[in-house]
N, C-alpha and C positions, 0 to 999 in steps of 0.2 A: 393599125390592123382593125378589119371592123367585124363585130361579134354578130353571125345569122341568128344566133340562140340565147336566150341570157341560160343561166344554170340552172337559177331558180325561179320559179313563175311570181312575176309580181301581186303586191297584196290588191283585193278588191278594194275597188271603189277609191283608190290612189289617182283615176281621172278627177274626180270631184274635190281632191284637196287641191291639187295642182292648181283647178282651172280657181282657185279662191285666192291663191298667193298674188302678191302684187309682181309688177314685173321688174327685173334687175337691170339698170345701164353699169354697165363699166366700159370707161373710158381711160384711155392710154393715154397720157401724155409723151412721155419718152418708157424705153424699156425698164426703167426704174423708177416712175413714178407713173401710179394709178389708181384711178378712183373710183368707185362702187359707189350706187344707188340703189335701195330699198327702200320703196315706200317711203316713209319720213325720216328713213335714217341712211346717212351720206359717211363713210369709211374712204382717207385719202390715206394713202401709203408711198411716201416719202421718199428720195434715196438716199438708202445709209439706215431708214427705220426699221424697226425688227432685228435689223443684223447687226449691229452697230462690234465693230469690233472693241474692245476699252483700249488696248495696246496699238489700235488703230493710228493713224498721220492724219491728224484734223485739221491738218492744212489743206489738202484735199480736196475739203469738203466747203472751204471758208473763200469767199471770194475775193477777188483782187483786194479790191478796196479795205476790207478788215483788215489782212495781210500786210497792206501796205502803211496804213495806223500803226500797226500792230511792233513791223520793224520801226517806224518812224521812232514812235514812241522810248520803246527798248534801245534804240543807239543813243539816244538824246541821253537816257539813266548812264548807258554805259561809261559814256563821253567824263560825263559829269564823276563817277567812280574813278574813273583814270588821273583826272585830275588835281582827287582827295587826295594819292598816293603819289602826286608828285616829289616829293622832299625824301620819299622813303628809298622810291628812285634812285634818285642823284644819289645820297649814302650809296646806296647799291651799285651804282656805276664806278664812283670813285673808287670805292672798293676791292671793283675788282681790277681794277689799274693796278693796282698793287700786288698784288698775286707774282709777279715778275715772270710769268710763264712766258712774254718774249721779250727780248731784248730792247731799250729803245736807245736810241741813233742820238746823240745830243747833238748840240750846235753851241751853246753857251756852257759855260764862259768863254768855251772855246772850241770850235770842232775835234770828234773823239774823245770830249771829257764824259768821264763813267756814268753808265745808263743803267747800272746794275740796280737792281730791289732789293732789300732784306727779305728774306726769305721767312717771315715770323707768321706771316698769315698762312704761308703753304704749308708751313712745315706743323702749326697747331692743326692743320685743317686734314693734312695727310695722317698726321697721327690719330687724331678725332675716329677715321675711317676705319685704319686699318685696324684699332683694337674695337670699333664700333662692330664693325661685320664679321668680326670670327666670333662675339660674342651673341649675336642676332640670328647667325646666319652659319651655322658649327658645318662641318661635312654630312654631319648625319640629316640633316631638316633642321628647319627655325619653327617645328608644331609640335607641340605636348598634346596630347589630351586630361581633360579632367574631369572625374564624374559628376556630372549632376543628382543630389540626391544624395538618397540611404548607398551605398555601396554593395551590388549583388555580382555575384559572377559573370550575368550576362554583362553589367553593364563594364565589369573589368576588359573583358574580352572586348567587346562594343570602342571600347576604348582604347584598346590597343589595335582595333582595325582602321577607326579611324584616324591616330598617329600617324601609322603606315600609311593611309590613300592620302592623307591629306601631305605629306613631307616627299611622299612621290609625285605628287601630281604637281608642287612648287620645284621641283631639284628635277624631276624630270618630263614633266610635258610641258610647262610651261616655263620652256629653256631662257626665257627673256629677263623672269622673277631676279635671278641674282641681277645681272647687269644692271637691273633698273634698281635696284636695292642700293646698289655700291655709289652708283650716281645719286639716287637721294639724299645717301649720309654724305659727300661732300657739298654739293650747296645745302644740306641742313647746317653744317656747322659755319659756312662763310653767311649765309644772309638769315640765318635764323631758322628758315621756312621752311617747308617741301611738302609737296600734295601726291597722294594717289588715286585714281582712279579705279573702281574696282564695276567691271559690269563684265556680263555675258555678249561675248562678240561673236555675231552672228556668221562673222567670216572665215573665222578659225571652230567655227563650236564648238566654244569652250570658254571657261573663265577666264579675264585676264585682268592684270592690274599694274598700269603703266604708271611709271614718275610723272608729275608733272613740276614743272618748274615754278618758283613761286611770282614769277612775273606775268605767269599765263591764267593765274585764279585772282581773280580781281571780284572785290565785293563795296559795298557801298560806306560813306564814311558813318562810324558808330557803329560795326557790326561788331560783334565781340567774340564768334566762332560760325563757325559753318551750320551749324543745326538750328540756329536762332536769325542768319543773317536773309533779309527779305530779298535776296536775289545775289547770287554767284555764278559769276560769268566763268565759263570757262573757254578760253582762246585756244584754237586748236589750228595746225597746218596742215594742208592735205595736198596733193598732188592731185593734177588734172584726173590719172588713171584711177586713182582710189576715191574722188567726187563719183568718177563716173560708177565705176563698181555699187559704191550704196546707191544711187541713183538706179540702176538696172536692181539690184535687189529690193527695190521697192522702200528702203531704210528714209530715201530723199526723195522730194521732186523731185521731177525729171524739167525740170528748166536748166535752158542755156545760159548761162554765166560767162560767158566772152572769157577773152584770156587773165590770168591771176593778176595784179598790179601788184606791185614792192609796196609792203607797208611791214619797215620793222621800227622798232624803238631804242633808246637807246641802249637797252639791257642787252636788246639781241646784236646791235654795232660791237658793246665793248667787247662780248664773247665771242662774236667772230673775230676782233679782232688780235683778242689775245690768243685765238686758238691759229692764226695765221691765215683766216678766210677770207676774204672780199667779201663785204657786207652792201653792195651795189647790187645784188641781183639775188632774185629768191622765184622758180616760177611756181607757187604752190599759193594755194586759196587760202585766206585766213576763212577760218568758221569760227563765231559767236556760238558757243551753247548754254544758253539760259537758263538756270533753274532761279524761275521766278513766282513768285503768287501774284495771279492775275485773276482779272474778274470778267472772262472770256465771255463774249458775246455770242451767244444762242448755244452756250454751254454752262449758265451760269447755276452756280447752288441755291438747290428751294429744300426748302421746309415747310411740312403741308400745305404742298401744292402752291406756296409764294417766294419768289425771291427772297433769300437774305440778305447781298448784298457783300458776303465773305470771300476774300480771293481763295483760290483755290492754286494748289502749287501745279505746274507745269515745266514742260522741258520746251525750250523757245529757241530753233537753230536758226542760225541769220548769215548767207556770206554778207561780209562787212562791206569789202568793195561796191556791191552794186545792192545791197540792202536789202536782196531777196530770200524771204522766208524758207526755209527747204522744211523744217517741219516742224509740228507743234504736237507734243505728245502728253498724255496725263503722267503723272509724277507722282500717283497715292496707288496702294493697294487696292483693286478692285474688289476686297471684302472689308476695305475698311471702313467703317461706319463712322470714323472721323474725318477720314480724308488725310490723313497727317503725311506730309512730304517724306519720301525714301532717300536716304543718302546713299551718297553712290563715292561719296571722297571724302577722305581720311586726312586731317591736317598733324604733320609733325613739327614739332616745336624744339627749338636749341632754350631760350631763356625767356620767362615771361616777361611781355613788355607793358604796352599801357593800353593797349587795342588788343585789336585784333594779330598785325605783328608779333610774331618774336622776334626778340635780339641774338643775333649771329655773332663772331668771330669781327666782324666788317665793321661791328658797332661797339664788340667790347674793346677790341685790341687795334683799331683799325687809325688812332691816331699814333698809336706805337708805332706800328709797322710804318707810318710813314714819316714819323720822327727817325727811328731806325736808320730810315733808307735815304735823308738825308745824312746824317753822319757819317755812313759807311762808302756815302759818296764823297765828302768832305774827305776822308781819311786817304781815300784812292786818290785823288785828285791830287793832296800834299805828297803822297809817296812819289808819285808821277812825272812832278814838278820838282822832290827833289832827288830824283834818280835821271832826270834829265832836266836838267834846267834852262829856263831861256836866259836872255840878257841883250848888253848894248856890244857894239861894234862899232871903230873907225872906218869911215866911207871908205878909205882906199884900202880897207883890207880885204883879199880875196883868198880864198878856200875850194882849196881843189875836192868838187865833190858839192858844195855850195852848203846845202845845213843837212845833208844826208848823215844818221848817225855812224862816228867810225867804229869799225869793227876791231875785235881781238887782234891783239899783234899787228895792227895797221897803223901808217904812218905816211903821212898827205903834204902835199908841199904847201906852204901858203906864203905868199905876198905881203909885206909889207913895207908901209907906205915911210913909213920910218918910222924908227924904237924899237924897243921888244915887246915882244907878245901882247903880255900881261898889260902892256899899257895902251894896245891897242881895243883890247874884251873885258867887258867890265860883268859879270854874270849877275844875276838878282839875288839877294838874301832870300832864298824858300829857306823853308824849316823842312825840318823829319814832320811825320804823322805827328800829332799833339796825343802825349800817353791822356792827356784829360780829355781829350773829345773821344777817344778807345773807351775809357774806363766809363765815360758819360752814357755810350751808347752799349755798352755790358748792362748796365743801370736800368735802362731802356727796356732793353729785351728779356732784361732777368723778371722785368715787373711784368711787362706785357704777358710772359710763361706762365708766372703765378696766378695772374690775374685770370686768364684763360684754361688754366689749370690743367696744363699739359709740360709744365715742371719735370724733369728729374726727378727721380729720389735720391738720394747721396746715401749709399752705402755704409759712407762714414758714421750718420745718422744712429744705423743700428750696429749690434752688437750680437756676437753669436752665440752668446753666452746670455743677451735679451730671452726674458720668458715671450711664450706666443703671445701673449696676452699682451705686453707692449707693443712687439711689432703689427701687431693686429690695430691698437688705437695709431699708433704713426699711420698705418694704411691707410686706416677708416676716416684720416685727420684730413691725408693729405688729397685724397677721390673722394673727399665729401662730394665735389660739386659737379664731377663726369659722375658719379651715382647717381645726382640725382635728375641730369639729363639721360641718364642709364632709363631711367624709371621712366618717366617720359617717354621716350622711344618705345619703352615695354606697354605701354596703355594704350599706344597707339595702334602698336601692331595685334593687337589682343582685339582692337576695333574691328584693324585689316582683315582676320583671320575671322572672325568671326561673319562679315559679307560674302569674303570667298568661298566660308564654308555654308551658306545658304546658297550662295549657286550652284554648287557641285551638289549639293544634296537634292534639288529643286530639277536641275537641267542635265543629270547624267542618269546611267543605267542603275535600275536595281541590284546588279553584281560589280563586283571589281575585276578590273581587268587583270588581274594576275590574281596567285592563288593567297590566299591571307594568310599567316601566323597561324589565329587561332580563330575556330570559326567557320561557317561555311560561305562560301562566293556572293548568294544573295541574302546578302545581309545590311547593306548599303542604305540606302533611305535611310530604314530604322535606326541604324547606328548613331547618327546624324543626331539624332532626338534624345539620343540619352544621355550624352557629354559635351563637352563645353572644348573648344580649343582655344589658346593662350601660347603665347611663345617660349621658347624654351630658354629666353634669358631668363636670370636672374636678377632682377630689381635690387634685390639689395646689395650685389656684389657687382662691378665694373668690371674689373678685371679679372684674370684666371690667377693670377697673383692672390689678391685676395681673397679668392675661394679656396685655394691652396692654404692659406693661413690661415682660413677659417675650420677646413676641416685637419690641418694640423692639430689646430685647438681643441677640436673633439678625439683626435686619437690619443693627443696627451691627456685627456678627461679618464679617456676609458680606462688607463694603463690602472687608475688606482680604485677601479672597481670593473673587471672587467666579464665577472659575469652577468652584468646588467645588459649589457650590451650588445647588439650586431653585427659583431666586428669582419666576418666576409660582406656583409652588406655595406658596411661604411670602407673596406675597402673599394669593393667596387664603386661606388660611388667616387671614389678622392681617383679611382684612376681613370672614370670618364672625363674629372675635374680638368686630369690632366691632359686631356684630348684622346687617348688611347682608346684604339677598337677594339669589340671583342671582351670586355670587360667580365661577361659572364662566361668565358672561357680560362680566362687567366687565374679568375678566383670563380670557381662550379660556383652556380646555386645548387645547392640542396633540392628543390623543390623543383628542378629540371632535369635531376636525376633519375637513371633508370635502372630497378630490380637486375642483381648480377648472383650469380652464386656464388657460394662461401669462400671457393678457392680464389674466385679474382676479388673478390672485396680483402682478404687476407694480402693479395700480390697490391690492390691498392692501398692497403694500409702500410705496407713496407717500403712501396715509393712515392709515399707522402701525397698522397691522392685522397680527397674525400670516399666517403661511403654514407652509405643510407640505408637502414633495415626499413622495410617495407611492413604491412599487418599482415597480409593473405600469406608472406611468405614461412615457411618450417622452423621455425626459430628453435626447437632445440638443436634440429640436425645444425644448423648456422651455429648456434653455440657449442656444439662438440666441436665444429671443426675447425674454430677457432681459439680457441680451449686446449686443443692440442696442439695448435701451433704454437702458442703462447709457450707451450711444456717440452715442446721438442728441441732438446740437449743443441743440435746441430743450428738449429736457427739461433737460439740462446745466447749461442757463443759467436757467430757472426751480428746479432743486436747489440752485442759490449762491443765491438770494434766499430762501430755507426756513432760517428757524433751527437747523428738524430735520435739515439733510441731511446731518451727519455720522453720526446713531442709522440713518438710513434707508440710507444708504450701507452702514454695517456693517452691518444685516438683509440687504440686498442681499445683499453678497458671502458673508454667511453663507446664504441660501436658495441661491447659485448652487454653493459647497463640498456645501449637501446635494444636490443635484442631481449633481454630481459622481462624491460617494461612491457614489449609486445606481449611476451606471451604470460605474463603475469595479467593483463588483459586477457585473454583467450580465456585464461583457467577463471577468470571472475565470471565469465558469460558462460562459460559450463555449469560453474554454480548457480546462476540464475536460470539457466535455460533460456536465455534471451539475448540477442544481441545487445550492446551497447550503442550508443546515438552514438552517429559516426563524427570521427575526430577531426577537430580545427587545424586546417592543415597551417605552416609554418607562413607567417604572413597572412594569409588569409583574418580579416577584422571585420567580414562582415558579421549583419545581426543575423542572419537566416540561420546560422548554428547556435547561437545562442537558447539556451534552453527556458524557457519560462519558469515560473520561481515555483508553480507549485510540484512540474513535472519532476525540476531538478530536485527537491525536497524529498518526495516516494523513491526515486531511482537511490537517492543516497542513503536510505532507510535499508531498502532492499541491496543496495552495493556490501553496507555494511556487514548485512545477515552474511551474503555469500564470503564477505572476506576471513569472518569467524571461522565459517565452516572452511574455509581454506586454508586457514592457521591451523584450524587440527588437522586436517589432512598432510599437511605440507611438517607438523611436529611430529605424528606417527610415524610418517617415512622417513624423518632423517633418523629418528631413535630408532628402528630398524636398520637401517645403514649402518648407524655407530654403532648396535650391535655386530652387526654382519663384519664388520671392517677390525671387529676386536678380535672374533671368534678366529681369525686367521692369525692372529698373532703366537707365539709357541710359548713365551714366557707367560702368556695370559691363557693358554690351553691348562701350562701345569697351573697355576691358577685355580684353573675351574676344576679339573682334576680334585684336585686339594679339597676345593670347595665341594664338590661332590663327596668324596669321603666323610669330610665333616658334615657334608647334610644327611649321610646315613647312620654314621653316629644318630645325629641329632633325631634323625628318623625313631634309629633302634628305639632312642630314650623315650621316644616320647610315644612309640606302641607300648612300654613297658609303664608308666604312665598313662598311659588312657587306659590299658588295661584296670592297674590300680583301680583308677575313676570308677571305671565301669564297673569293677567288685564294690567300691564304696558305694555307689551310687544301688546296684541289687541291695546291698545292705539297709541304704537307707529306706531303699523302696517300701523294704520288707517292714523296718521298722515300723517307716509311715503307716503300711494295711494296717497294721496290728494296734497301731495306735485311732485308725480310722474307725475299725471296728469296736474298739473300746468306748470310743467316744460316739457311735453308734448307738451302741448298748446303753449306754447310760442317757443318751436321748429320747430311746425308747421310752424307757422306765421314767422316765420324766416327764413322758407323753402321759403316760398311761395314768400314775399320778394324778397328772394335771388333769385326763378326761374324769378320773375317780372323784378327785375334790371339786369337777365343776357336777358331778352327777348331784353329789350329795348338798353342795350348797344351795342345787336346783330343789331338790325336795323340802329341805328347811324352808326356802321362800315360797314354795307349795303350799306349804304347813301352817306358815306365816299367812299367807294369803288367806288361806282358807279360815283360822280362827279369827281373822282381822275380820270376815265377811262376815261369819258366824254371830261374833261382838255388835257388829252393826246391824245387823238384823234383828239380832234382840235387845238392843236396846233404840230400835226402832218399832217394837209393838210396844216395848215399857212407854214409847212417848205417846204410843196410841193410846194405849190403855188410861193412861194421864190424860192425855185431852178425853176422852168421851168420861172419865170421871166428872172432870170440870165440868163438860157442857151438861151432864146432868146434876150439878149441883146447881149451877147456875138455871134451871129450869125450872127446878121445886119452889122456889122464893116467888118467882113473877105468879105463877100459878097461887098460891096463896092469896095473893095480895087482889087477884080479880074476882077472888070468893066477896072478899069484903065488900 
């Protein structure tokens, strides 16, 4: 559409920059590649540049010729891997000949001599299974969760959401999980081995994680596990319509691959043909899937802008038959700054071997079962031979019927040529069965059991009258070694479960598809981040046997100290032990209980029902109405005819103590005027309630103050009561009566007595003035006295003063009159003597 108007007027003088600019070529090569020209500077734009998908098919993009290197190279590795594991092979095929799952035809020594198996490899391998999957694999889910971290409400919740999506989404969307389970544990216990695959399949969307068989994961010789090994192939069959399907989803090239060619091995011969298949025809494409480190051309790893020269892991699919690449994909986290290879399979192990391998059933016991299964052919064949025996014959003896065996009550003509009978048939010396080739091959199989450790226990062994604690080591003695393939299996699936649960957290919805436990709907992602999932076996216990014995041993711990104890909780636990549902029904939690009033907590305390006082709720009225039932004659006397009423008596007085404590609580925050920091509920161990050391310090300063003032409070009222409750009493009325009289008595005595006093006391009063006044008086005059003899000792020192002055003054002019005598005596002489 073309605009007559722009909106805004262009700026001035915008001709004059223009006409300066240099001018632009771009040129098209194809719709995906193009090139620009400015001036000195040239911009080509690539296809695939800019947009480059990372989870892209770079096969794509890669030309014949790389591609066809590329496969060259990768079957030549492969070839040479298949090779390594030739011998591991052959075990493994022999192997499974043994197994006896069909029957085989003999011809030697004789036609119809016994083709039967011992039965020692199915039968350790059946039993391996079936106590392996009800312990992995319970009805409830094979997922636990468990917190990562400090332990917070959310993340308890968190955790319990995730148990749930995750034990639903294995049990029920992804209906495949068991059967593929049940099938791994039997070839884990015959050839050692078994691989899962665990990815998001774009067909079903949704996680999935398929067995693979351990003939179909082929890795290079020296590798020692999947995570360290330079390249594991995995061997996959597909059918023409499921090629074409990823093919049309874009998953493959879309190349033609001509019709599928037969290519099996001999793993895949023997199990066709012990499972009764024809192993001549297969029409389904073998696929190569590579996960290899390669050093991809015009993909390769730089560091500051140069090659290093490091392979980098990738996923490399090849049909095998005609050698054509279908895709080449990255194999690292596109935020990973190392590049480090994703695993996508889980290796389960029967017994550590010297590689890579483990040892199986096929390798521990697998010269048994075939030592076995010659004797018990041996044994057949003597029974055979002598419950029918061959022999010689005279030519001219004939038998009507010719060697057909004679039947019950029958009786055949026969010819002969002359003599009797006996001299014409000479039969063969067979023996019976040899009791030493029976007892040989008992030998045999009792060792192959133990060794395999799928043994019996013998009954006899223990004793019932055995403390748990022995049978507990017999158990632990005799599953030493399925524990510790127990544990194994458990480390594996804790791997499993951990990939599934990156996919589901990664590729589903922020809500659960159903409503949750505890928690709201979108809660999903998040949950995911804050616990860890692990399986819900137990590592240390194989069997449910021994978990049985183990928590026998804790119930017989607790009998002799049992209020330390959790004893509804450790029951419910011994009775999920024991497969039962519903265990928090059978024995209440407490802490799933809900607030009831008095009268049904009393009806459940009588039909042996838990209860639970709540805070918020009225606790005296709860203890009155409990308190009277306790006291009501009529209940009383149906409690003595109740077996139970000494357990129901103690619940009683234990629900009336919690009620108690409640409000003994209450009345402390009355005294304070403040609520108390709210209480650790039962189980509940996180830190968030825990108080810090100095809050908790002041609060129990200040708890203390309110509990004094509640002691007197709580001592006035009962000494009121216990007066109250006396004063009705009639022998304690006359009593006080009595007591009253005597206190008026004692009254009269003692106004007639104070009276007394009080005259003594005017008396002494009186006394006192009269002596106050005397002693007034004579202080007076003692004053007066005293002013008298200081008047006049004042005059005398007047008197004194004055003649003392007097004294001095006159004989202070006698000193004068003395000196001017001298100086005129002393004056007459000098004057003389200046006459002369």
């Amino acid at each position: 559409m073309a605009m007559d108007r722009a909106l805004y007027q262009a700026p001035q003088g915008l001709e004059a920059l223009t006409s300066q600019e240099p001018d632009i070529e771009i040129e098209i090569v194809d719709p995906e590649a193009v090139r620009i020209k400015a001036g000195g500077m040239e911009i080509e734009i690539e296809p695939g540049e800019g947009g480059d998908d990372f989870g892209a098919n770079l096969a794509e993009e890669m030309d014949e010729r790389q591609l066809a290197t590329l496969a060259s190279d990768l079957l030549e590795d492969y070839e040479a891997d298949i090779s390594s594991r030739k011998d591991w092979l052959d075990t493994y095929v022999k192997g499974l000949k043994l197994l006896g799952l069909k029957y085989e035809t003999r011809t030697e020594p004789w036609p119809g001599a016994c083709g039967v198996y011992h039965p020692l490899l199915m039968e350790s391998a059946v039993k391996f299974q079936s106590e392996t999957i009800m312990e992995t694999f319970p009805a409830t889910g094979p997922v636990r969760a468990r917190i990562i971290g400090k332990e917070t409400v959310a993340k308890r919740e968190a955790s319990i959401r995730v148990q749930e999506d995750m034990n639903y989404e294995l049990t029920e969307v992804m209906r495949e999980y068991r059967p593929e389970h049940e099938r791994l544990l039997i070839t884990l216990c015959l050839s050692g081995n078994a691989f899962k695959k665990i990815y998001f399949d774009p067909a079903l969307e949704r996680q999935t994680a398929v067995f693979i068989p351990p003939e179909d994961i082929i890795v290079p010789y020296g590798a020692m596990n999947l995570e360290s090994a330079e390249r594991v192939t995995h061997r996959m069959r597909k059918t023409k319509n499921e090629l074409r399907m990823l093919q049309v989803a874009g998953f493959y090239r879309d190349e033609d691959l001509g019709e599928p060619s037969l290519v099996m091995d001999d793993v895949e011969k023997q199990k066709a043909q012990e499972q009764g298949f024809s192993a001549t025809t297969d029409n389904r494409y073998q696929i190569l899937e590579m996960h290899v480190d390669i050093d991809l051309e015009g993909y390769e790893d730089e560091k500051d802008g140069e090659l290093t020269g490091i392979a980098l892991p990738y996923i490399v699919t090849i049909e095998k038959s005609t050698g054509t690449v279908l895709a080449v994909r990255r194999n690292w986290l596109e935020d990973d700054k190392l590049k480090l290879r994703r695993q996508h399979f889980v290796h389960y192990g029967y017994i550590p071997g010297f590689g890579f391998y483990y040892f199986g059933l096929i390798h521990l016991i697998g010269g048994h079962a075939n030592a076995a299964t010659s004797l018990l052919r041996q044994l057949v064949d003597a029974g055979t031979l002598s419950n029918l025996p061959g022999g010689l014959k005279a030519r001219g003896l004939r038998i009507k019927g010719d060697d057909t065996p004679i039947a019950p009550g029958e009786f055949r003509d026969v010819d002969l040529p002359s003599g009797a009978i006996r001299d014409n048939i000479l039969p063969l010396p067979y023996k019976e069965p040899s009791q030493t080739l029976s007892m040989l091959m008992d030998k045999i199989v009792e060792d192959g059991r133990r060794f395999a450790a799928v043994a019996d226990l013998k009954v006899s062994d223990m004793s019932a009258q055995s403390p748990v604690g022995t049978t507990l080591a017999i158990l632990e003695r005799v599953l030493k070694v399925m524990s510790a393939v127990q544990a194994r299996i458990h480390y594996t699936m804790k791997q499993e479960f951990k990939l599934l649960a990156e996919i589901i957290r990664d590729n589903t919805p922020e809500e659960y598809s159903y409503e949750p436990e505890v928690g709201s709907r979108r809660a999903k992602r998040a949950d995911y981040d804050l616990v860890d999932v692990i399986p819900v076996s137990d590592p240390n216990a194989s069997t449910m046997s021994q978990r049985v014995v183990q928590y026998q041993a804790v119930l017989q711990l607790s009998q002799t100290a049992p209020q330390i104890y959790d004893l509804p909780f450790l029951h419910r636990q011994m009775i999920e032990t024991l497969g039962m549902r519903n265990a928090s029904k059978i024995v209440p939690d407490k802490t799933d209980m809900k607030p009831v009033d008095p009268v049904s907590e009393n009806m459940n305390l009588m039909n042996g029902k838990p209860v639970k006082a709540f805070l918020y709720q009225d606790h005296e009225a709860h203890l009155g109405v409990h308190i009277a039932a306790m006291k009501d004659p009529k209940i009383a006397a149906m409690m003595g005819q109740n077996p139970q009423a000494q357990s129901i008596m103690a619940a009683s007085a234990a629900h009336i103590m919690e009620h108690t404590a409640f409000a003994y609580r209450k009345e402390i925050e009355k005294q304070l005027g403040a609520a108390l920091p709210p209480m650790m509920e039962e189980g509940d161990e996180t830190e968030e309630r825990v108080l810090p050391p100095e809050i908790e310090v002041q609060l129990s300063q200040l708890a203390a103050q309110a509990a004094m003032k509640l002691l007197q409070k709580n001592t006035a009222e009962a000494q009121q009561q216990q007066a109250a409750q006396q004063q009705q009493d009639p022998l304690i009325q006359m009593q006080q009566k009595e007591l009253q009289i005597k206190e008026q008595e004692v009254q009269q005595k003692g106004q007639i007595a104070q009276a007394e006093l009080q005259r003594k006391a005017t008396k002494d009063q009186m006394d006192a003035a009269a002596k106050a006044d005397d002693i007034r008086l004579r202080e007076e005059a003692m004053k007066a006295k005293q002013e008298y003899d200081g008047t006049k000792l004042g005059i005398e020192i007047k008197r004194h003063q004055v003649e003392q002055q007097n004294q001095q003054e006159l004989e202070g002019t006698r000193l004068g009159v003395d000196i001017a005598r001298n100086r005129a005596q002393m004056t007459q002489p000098s004057k003389g003597t200046s006459r002369q």
